[in-house]
KOLBA-58482 format. One record per residue (C-alpha): residue number from 0; residue in one letter; y, x, z. Coordinates in steps of 0.5 Angstrom, whole numbers, plus 500, padded with zeros to 3 digits. Layout:
# residues N
i->NUM, aa->a, py->Y, px->X, pz->Z
...
END
This chain:
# residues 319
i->0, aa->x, py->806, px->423, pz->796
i->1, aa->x, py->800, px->427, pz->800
i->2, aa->x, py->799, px->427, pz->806
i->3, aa->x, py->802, px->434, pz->808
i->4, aa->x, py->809, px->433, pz->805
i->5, aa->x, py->811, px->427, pz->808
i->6, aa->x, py->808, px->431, pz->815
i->7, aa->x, py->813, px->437, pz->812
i->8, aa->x, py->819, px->431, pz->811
i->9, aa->x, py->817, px->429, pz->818
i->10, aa->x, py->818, px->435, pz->822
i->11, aa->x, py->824, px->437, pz->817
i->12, aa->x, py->828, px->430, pz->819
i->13, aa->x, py->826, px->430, pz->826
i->14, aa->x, py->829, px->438, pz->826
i->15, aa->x, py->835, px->436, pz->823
i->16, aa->x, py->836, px->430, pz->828
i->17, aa->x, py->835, px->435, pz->834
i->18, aa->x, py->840, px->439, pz->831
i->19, aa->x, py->846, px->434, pz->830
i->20, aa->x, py->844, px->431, pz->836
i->21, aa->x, py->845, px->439, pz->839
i->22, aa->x, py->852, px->440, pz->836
i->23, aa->x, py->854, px->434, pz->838
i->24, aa->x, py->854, px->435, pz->845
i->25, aa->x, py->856, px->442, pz->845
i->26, aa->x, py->861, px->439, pz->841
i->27, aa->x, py->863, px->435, pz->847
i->28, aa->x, py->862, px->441, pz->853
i->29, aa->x, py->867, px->445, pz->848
i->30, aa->x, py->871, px->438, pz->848
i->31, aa->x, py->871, px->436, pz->855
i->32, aa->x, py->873, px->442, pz->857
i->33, aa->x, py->879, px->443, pz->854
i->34, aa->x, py->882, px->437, pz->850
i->35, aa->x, py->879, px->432, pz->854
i->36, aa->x, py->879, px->436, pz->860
i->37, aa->x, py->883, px->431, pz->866
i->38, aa->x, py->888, px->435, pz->871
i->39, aa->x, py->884, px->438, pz->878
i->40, aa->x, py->888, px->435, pz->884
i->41, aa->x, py->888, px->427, pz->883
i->42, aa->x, py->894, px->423, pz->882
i->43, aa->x, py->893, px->419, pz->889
i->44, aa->x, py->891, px->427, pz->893
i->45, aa->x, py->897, px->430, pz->890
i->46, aa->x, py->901, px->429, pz->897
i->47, aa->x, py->897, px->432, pz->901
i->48, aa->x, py->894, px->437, pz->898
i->49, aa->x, py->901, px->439, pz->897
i->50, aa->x, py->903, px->437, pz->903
i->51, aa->x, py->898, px->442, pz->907
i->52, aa->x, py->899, px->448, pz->903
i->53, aa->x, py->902, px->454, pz->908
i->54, aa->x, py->907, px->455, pz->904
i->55, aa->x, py->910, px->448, pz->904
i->56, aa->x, py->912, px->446, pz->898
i->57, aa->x, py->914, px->439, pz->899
i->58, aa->x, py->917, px->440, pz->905
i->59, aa->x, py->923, px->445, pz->903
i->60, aa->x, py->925, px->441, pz->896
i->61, aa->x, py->928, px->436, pz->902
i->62, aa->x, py->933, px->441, pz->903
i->63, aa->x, py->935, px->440, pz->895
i->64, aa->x, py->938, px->433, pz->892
i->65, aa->x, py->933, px->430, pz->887
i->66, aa->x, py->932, px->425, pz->883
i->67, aa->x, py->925, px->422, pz->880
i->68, aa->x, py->926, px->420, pz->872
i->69, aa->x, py->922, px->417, pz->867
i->70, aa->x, py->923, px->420, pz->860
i->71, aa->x, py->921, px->416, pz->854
i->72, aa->x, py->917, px->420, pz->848
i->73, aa->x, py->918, px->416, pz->843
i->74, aa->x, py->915, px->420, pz->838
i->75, aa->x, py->908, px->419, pz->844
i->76, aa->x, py->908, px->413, pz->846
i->77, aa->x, py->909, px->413, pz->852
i->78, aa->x, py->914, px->416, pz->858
i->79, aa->x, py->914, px->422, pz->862
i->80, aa->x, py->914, px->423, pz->869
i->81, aa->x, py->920, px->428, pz->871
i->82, aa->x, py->924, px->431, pz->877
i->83, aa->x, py->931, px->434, pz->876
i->84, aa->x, py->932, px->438, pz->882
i->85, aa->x, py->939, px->440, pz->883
i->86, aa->x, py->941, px->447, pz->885
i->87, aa->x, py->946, px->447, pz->893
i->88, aa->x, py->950, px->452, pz->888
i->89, aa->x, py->955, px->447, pz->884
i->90, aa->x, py->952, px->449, pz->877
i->91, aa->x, py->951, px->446, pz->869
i->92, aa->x, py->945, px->451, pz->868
i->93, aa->x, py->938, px->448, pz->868
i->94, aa->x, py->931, px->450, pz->867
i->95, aa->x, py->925, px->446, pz->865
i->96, aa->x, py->919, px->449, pz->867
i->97, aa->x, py->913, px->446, pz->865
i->98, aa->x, py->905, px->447, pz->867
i->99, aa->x, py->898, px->449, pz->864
i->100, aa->x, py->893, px->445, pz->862
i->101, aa->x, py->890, px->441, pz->868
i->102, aa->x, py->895, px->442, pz->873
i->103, aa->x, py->900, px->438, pz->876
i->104, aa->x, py->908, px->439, pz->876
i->105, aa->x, py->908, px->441, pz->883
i->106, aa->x, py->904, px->447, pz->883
i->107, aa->x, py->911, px->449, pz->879
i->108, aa->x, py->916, px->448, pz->886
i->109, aa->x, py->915, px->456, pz->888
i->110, aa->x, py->918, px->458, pz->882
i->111, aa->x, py->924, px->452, pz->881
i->112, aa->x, py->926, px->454, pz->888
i->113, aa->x, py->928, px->462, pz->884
i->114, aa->x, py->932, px->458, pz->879
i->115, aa->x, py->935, px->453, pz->884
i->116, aa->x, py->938, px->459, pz->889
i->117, aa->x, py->940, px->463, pz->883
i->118, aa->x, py->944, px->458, pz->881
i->119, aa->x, py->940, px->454, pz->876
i->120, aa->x, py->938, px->447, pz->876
i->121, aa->x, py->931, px->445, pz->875
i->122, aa->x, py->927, px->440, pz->872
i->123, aa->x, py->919, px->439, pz->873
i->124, aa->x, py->914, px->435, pz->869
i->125, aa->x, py->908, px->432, pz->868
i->126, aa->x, py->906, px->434, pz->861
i->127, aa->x, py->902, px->429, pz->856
i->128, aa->x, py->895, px->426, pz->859
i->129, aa->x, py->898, px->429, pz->867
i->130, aa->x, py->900, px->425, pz->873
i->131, aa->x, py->905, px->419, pz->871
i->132, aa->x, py->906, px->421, pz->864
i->133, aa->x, py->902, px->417, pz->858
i->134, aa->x, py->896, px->421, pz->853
i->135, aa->x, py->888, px->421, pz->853
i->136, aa->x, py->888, px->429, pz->852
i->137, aa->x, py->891, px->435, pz->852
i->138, aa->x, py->893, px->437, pz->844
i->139, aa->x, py->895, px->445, pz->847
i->140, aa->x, py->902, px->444, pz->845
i->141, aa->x, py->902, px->440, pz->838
i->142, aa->x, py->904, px->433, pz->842
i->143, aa->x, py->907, px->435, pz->848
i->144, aa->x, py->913, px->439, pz->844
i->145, aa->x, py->916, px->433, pz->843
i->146, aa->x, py->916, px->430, pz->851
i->147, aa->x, py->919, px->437, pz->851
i->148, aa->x, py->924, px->435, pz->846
i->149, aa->x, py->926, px->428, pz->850
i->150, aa->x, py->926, px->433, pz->857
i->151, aa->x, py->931, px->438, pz->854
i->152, aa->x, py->935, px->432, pz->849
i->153, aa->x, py->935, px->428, pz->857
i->154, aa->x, py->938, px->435, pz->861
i->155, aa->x, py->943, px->436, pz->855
i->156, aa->x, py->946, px->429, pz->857
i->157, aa->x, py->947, px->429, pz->863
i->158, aa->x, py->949, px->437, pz->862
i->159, aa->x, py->952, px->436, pz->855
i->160, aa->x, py->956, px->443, pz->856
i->161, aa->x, py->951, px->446, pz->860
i->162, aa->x, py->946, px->453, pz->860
i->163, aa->x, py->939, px->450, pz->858
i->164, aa->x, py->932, px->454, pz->858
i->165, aa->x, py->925, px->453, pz->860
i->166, aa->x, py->920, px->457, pz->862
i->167, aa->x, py->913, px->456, pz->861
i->168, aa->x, py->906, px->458, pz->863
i->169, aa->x, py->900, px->458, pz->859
i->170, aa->x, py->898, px->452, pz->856
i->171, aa->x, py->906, px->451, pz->857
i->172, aa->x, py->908, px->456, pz->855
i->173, aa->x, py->904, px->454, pz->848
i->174, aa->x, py->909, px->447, pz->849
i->175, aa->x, py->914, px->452, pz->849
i->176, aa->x, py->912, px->456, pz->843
i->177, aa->x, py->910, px->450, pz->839
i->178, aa->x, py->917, px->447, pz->841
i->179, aa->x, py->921, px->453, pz->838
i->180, aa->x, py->921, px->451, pz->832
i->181, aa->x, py->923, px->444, pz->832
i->182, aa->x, py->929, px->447, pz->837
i->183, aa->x, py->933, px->450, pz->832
i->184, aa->x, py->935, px->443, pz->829
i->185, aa->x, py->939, px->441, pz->836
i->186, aa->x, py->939, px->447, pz->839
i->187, aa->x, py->937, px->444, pz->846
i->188, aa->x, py->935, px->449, pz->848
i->189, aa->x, py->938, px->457, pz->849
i->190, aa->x, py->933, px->461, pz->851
i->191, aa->x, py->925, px->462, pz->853
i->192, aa->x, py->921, px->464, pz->858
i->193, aa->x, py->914, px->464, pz->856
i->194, aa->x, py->908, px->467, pz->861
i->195, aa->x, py->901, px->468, pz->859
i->196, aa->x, py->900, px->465, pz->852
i->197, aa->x, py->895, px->464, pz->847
i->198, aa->x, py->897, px->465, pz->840
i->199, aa->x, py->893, px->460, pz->836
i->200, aa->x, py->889, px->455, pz->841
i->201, aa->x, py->882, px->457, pz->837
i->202, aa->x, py->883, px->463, pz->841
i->203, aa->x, py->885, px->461, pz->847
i->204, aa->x, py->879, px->456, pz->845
i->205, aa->x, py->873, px->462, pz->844
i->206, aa->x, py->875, px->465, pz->850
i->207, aa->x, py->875, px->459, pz->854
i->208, aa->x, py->866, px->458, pz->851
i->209, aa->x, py->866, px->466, pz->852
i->210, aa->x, py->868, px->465, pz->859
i->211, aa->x, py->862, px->461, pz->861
i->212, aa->x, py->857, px->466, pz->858
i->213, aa->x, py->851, px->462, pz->857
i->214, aa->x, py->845, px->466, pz->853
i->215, aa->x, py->843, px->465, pz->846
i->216, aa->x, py->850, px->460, pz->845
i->217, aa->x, py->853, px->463, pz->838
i->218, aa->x, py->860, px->463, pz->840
i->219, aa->x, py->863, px->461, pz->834
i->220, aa->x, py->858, px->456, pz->832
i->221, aa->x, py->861, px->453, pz->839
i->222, aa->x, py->868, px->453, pz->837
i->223, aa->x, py->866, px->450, pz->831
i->224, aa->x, py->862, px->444, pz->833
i->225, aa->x, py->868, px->443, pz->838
i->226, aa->x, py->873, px->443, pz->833
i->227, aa->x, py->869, px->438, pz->829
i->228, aa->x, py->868, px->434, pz->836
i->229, aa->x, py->877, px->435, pz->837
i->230, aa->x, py->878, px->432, pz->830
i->231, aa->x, py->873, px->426, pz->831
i->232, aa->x, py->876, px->424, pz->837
i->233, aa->x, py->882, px->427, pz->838
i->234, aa->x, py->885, px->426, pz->830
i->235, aa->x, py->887, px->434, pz->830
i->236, aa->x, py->885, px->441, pz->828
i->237, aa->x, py->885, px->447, pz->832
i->238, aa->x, py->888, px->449, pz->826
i->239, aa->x, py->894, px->445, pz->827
i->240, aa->x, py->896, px->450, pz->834
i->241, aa->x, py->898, px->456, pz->832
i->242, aa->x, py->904, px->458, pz->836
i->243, aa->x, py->905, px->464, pz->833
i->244, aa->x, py->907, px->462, pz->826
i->245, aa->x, py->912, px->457, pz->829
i->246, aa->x, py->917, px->462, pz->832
i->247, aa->x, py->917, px->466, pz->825
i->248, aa->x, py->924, px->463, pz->824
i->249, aa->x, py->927, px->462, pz->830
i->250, aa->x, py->934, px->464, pz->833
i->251, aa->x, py->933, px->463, pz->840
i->252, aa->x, py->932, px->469, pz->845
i->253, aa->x, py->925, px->469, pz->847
i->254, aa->x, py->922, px->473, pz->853
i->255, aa->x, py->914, px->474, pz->853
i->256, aa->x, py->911, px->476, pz->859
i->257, aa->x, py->903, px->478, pz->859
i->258, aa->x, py->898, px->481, pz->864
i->259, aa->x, py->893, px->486, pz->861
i->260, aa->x, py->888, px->484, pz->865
i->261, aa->x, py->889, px->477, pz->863
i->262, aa->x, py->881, px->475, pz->861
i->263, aa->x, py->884, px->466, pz->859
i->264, aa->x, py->889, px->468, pz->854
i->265, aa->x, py->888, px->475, pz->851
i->266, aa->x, py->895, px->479, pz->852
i->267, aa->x, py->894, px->481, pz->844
i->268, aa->x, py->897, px->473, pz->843
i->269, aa->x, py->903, px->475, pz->847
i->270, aa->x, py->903, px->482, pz->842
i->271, aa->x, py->902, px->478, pz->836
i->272, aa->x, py->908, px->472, pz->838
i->273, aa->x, py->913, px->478, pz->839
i->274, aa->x, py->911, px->481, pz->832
i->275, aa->x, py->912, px->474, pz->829
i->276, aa->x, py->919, px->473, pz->832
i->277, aa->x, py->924, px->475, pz->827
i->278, aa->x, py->930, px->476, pz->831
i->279, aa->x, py->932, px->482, pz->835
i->280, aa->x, py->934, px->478, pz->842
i->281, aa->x, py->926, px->478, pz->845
i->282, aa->x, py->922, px->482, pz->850
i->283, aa->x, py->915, px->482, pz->852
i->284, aa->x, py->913, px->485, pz->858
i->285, aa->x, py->906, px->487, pz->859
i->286, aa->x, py->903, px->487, pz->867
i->287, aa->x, py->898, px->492, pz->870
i->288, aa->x, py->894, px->489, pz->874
i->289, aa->x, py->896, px->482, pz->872
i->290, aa->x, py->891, px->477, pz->870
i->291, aa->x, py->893, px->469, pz->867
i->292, aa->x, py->899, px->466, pz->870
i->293, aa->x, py->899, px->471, pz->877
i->294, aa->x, py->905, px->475, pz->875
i->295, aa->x, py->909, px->472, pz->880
i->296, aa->x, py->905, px->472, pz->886
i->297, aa->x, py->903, px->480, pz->885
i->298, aa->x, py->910, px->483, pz->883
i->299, aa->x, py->914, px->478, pz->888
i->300, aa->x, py->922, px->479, pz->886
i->301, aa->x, py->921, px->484, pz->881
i->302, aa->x, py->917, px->477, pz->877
i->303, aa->x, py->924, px->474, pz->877
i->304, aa->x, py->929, px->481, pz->877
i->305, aa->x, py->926, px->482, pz->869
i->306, aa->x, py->927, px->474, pz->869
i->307, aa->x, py->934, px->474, pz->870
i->308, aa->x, py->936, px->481, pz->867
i->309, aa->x, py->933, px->479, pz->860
i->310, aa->x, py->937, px->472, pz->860
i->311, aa->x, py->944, px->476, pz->862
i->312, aa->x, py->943, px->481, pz->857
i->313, aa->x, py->941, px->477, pz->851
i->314, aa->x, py->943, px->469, pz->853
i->315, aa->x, py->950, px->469, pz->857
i->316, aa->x, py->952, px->476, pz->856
i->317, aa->x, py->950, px->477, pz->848
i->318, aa->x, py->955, px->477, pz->843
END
């Protein structure tokens, strides 16, 4: 071999160790913040932190009786870290409310409180890789519909003849939608509320690369090498999580709520879930003016209003 082509085999090995090298840490930025992304307030500053906002959220579940649970999820390994809060109106109708990625379940108090003065019980939890509950990453819904299973299996006996929904928001409403599907074998669960969705999570995954707006980066190429990078280190695909084929044949009533200006989850995912849902008890609510998972704190009363109207049209009165 002469001298300029072992030069030429050089540059071409060093090119293509540049370049492996390259992808696997963008790989690992798309990773690590998504799958391998850690909840924003830490376990041991959860109480103060919630303790001093000015709407004292933890000061006012003192005036409702609750309980601290620990759910086993079989199917993970591991247990879930929940609370069941009891409504001051003696009732056998509850609500599982169930938070977005790097959350806490604490951030869903304000809305607990909405069910629990309309009578509902509540129960809150810590998803996957959250709090108490066990995980090493988040799997958008693939992994965490079971611990969804095992909460509303847990709500069912202790209100075997009771009104059960669950109300989820961004990536908990992808939990909600992935848990669709696996509701119609026990039927535990009577009706969902699903607020800012993603109806595959490679979407919800380029829209998270397209956010970041960093020159030159092919926002394809990203998502793909942390597809690669999630499968690697986390045994699943992007492929494995697509919400909106889960619900192609479920019976359960559905509402869907979206807002237009939604830049994290794009409401064309709450347009496609809708279409992909077979039956005729469903709604979906697009927002003016509304971005990701803020329907509530702009509307105010008529967020809840919708809510309540849906579950009495097609869940209590339906039939």
């Amino acid at each position: 071999m002469n001298k300029s082509n072992k030069i030429r085999l050089k540059v071409i090995g060093l090119s293509l160790t540049v370049f492996i090298g390259v992808s696997t840490f963008i790989g690992y930025l798309v990773y690590d913040g998504s799958v391998g992304s850690s909840q924003k307030i830490k376990n041991e500053d959860v109480v103060e932190v919630f303790s001093s906002r000015e709407n004292k959220p933890l000061e006012r579940l003192k005036n409702y009786e609750n309980e601290d649970v620990f759910i086993d999820s079989p199917e993970n390994g591991y247990k879930i870290e929940a609370k069941l809060i009891k409504s001051n109106i003696k009732t056998d109708k509850t609500v599982i409310l169930v938070h977005g990625i790097e959350s806490y379940y604490y951030e869903y108090l304000d809305k607990a409180y909405e069910y629990l003065e309309k009578g509902y019980n509540a129960v809150i939890y810590n998803q996957r890789h959250t709090g108490n509950t066990g995980g090493y990453d988040y799997t958008f819904g693939l992994y965490e519909r079971y611990d969804l299973e095992n909460v509303a299996k847990f709500v069912n006996e202790r209100y075997p003849n009771g009104l059960l929904g669950v109300h989820g928001h961004s990536m908990g409403a992808g939990t909600a939608l992935m848990h669709s599907s696996l509701n119609e074998k026990n039927k535990n669960v009577d009706f969902y509320i699903v607020d800012s969705p993603y109806h595959e999570m490679a979407d919800a995954i380029r829209l998270g690369i397209e956010a970041e707006n960093i020159p030159l980066l092919p926002v394809g190429y990203a998502k793909f090498m942390g597809d690669i990078y999630t499968q690697v280190k986390s045994g699943f695909s992007y492929e494995d999580v697509k919400p909106y084929k889960e619900v192609q044949n479920i019976t359960t009533p559905m509402f869907l709520i979206h807002g237009k200006e939604d830049k994290v989850c794009s409401p064309q995912s709450s347009k496609i879930i809708y279409e992909n849902i077979p039956h005729d008890k469903k709604e979906l609510w697009l927002i003016d003016n509304v971005g990701h998972v803020n329907g509530y704190e702009i509307l105010g009363d008529e967020y809840f209003n919708r809510i309540f109207n849906f579950i009495d049209k097609n869940v209590i009165n339906n039939g």
